[in-house]
C-alpha positions in Angstrom: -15.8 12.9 -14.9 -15.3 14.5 -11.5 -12.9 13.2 -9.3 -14.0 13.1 -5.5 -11.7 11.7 -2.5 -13.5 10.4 0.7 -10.7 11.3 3.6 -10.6 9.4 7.2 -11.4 12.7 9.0 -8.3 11.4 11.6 -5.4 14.2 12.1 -3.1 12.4 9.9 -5.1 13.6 6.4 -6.0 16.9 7.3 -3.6 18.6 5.7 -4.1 16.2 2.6 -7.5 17.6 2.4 -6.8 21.0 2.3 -4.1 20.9 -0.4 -6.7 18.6 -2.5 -9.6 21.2 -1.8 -6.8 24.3 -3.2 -6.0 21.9 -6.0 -9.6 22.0 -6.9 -10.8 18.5 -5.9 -14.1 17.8 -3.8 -13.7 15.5 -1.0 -16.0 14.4 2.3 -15.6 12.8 5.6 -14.8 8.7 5.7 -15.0 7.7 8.9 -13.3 4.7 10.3 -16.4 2.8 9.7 -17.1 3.6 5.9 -17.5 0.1 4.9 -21.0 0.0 7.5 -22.8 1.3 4.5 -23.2 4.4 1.7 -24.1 7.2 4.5 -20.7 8.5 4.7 -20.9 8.8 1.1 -23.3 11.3 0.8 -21.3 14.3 -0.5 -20.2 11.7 -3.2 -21.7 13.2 -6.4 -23.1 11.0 -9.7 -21.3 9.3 -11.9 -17.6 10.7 -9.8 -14.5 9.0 -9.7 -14.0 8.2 -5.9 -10.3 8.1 -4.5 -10.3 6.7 -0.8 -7.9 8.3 1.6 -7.4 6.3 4.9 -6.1 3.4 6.8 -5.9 0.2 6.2 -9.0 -1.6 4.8 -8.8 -5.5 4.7 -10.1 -7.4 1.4 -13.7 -7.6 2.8 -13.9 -4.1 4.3 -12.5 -2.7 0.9 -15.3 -4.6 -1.3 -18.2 -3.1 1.3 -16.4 0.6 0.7 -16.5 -0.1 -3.3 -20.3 -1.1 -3.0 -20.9 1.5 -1.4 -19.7 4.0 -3.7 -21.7 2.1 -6.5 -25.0 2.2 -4.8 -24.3 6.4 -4.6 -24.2 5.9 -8.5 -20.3 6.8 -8.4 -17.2 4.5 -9.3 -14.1 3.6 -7.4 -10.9 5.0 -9.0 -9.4 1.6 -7.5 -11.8 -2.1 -8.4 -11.2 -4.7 -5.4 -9.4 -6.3 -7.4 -7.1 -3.8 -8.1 -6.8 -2.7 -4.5 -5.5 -6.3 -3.9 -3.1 -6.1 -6.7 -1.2 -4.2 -4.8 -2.0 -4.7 -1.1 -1.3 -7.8 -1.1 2.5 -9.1 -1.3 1.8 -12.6 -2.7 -0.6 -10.6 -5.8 2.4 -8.4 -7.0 5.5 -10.2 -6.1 5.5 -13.2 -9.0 5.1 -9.8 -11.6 8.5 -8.0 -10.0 10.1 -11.0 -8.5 13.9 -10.0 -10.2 13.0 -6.3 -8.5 12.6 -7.5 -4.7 13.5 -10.0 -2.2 13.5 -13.8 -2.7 9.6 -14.4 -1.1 7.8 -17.3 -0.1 4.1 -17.5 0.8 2.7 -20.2 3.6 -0.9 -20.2 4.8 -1.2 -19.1 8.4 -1.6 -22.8 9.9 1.7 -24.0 8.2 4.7 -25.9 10.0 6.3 -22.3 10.1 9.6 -23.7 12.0 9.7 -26.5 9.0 9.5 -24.3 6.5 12.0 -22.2 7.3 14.4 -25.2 8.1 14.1 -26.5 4.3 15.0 -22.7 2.7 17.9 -22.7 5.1 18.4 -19.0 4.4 19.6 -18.0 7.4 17.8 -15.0 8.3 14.1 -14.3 7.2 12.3 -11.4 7.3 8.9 -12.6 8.0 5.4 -10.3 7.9 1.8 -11.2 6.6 0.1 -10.3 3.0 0.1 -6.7 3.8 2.5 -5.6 7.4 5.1 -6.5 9.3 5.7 -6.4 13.0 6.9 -3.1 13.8 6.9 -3.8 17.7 8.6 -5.5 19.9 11.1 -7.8 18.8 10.9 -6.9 15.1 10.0 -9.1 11.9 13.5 -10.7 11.3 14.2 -13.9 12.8 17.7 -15.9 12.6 17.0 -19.0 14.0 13.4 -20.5 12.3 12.2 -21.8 16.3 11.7 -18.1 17.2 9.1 -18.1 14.4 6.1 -19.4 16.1 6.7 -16.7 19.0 6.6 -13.7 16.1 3.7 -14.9 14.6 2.1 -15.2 17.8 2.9 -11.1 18.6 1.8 -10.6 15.3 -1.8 -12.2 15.7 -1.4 -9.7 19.4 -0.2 -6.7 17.6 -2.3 -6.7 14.7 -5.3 -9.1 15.3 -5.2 -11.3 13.2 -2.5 -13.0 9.9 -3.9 -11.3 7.0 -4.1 -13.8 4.4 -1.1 -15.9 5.0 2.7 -16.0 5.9 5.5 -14.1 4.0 9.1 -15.1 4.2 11.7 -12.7 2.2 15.2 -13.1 2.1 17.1 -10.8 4.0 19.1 -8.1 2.3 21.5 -5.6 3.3 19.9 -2.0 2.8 22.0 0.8 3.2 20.4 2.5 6.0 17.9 5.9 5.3 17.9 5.2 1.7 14.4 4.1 1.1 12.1 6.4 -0.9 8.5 6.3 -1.1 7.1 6.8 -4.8 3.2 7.0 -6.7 2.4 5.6 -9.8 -1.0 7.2 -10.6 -2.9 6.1 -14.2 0.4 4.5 -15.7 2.6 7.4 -14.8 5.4 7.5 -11.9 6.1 10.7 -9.6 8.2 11.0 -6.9 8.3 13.2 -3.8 11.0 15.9 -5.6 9.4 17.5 -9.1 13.0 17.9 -10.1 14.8 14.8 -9.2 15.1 11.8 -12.0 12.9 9.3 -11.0 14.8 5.4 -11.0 14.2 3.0 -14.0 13.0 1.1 -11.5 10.1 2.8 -10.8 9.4 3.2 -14.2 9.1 -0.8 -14.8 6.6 -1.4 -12.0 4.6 1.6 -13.3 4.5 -0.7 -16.3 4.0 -4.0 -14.7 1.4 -3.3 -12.1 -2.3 -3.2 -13.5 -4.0 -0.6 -11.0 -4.8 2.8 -10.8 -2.8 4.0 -7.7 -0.5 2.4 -5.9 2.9 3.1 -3.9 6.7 1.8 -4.3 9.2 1.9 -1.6 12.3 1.6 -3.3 15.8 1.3 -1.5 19.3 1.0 -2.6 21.1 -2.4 -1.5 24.8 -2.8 -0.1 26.3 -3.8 -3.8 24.8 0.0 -5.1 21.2 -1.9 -6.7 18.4 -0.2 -6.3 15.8 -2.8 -5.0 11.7 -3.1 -4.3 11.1 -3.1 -0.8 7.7 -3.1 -1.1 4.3 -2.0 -3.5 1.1 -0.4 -1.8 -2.1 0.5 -2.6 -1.8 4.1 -2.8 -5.2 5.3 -1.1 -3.5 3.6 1.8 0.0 4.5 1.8 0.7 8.0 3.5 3.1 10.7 2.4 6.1 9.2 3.8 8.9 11.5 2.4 6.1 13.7 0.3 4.3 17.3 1.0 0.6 17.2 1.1 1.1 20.2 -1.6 3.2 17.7 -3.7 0.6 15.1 -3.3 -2.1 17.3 -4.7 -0.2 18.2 -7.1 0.3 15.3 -8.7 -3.4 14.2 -8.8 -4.1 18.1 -10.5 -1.5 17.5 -13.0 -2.9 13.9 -13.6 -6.9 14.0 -13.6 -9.1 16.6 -13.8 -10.7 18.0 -10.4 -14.3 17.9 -9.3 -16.8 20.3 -11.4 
């Protein structure tokens, strides 16, 4: 079955694309608004395996993208489902939770401040299902009546609360020693072809039921390596990685387009 990627045609992919296309693989424009309908989808041939390469899509946007594909008589590598497997914190966290930060999940209308009173952690990282706020004041918060204010420049930054509220327990990182890696059909890579890759990243390849998806792994104070966080991978971008790398991986892993 031939593997096609639909790539956001923004600067940030380009060079994605053309290692894909010398790796063998077909691939067409996805514009920002893919999810309008199957138009962008054109190129797509019948009965492909379509691998989406862009930003962000939200669970409704993602399902319209995944229709989409259907109605060309193709089949996303990644299932909604599947896409929120790993998009979403609260999804993955309960199958890694001895791998990663203490987490807690509120809805978005919650008595935030109360919340974070009764943990009595004293510090919180706090983000949504999917981001944190990169902006500004940052997403770690000491005392819990600062809380309300971050939420609030997260609804400014980003729009909206995607799904709900995140608090994870703050741990000591040592600093620059996060590495990005893909687990693609069962089996983890990471940015180096030669370097050992971390037991790690070996159990979430095991414990995560989808397709594609990213782990961001970094190495606490005490020497541990820890789970900082899992991604769906059409999303996640080459942090650390070569596009050739990238391609790579794919060509060693499923068979190009026809």
């Amino acid at each position: 079955m031939p593997v096609h990627f639909v790539i956001s045609p923004d600067e940030m992919f380009a060079e994605q694309r053309v290692a894909l296309a010398i790796a063998g693989f077909g691939a067409s424009d996805c514009p920002d608004a893919v999810p309008a309908g199957a138009r962008a989808l054109r190129d797509v041939s019948l009965g492909a395996t379509v691998v989406y390469r862009g930003w962000m899509l939200n669970a409704r946007e993602y399902g319209a993208l995944a229709t989409a594909i259907g109605a060309c008589g193709a089949t996303p590598l990644t299932s909604p489902r599947e896409y929120l497997l790993a998009h979403h914190l609260p999804n993955w966290y309960p199958l890694l939770a001895e791998f990663t930060p203490e987490t807690r999940t509120f809805a978005a209308d919650t008595d935030i401040v109360a919340e974070l009173r009764a943990l009595d952690w004293g510090a919180y990282f706090v983000k949504d299902y999917v981001k944190a706020l990169k902006t500004g004041r940052g997403p770690i918060l000491c005392d819990p009546a600062d809380a309300p204010e971050l939420l609030a420049l997260m609804r400014e930054y980003r729009g909206t609360i995607e799904g709900g509220v995140c608090v994870r327990r703050v741990e000591e990182f040592v600093p620059d020693s996060e590495r990005r890696y893909f687990v693609l059909n069962g089996a983890p890579f990471g940015p180096d072809a030669n370097e050992p890759l971390p037991d790690l990243v070996r159990a979430c390849a095991e414990r995560i039921a989808s397709p594609f998806f990213s782990v961001d792994v970094a190495r606490r104070a005490d020497g541990a390596l820890r789970v900082v966080e899992i991604g769906d991978g059409q999303v996640s971008d080459l942090v650390g990685w070569s596009a050739a790398r990238f391609a790579a991986v794919w060509a060693t892993t499923l068979h190009p387009a026809a």
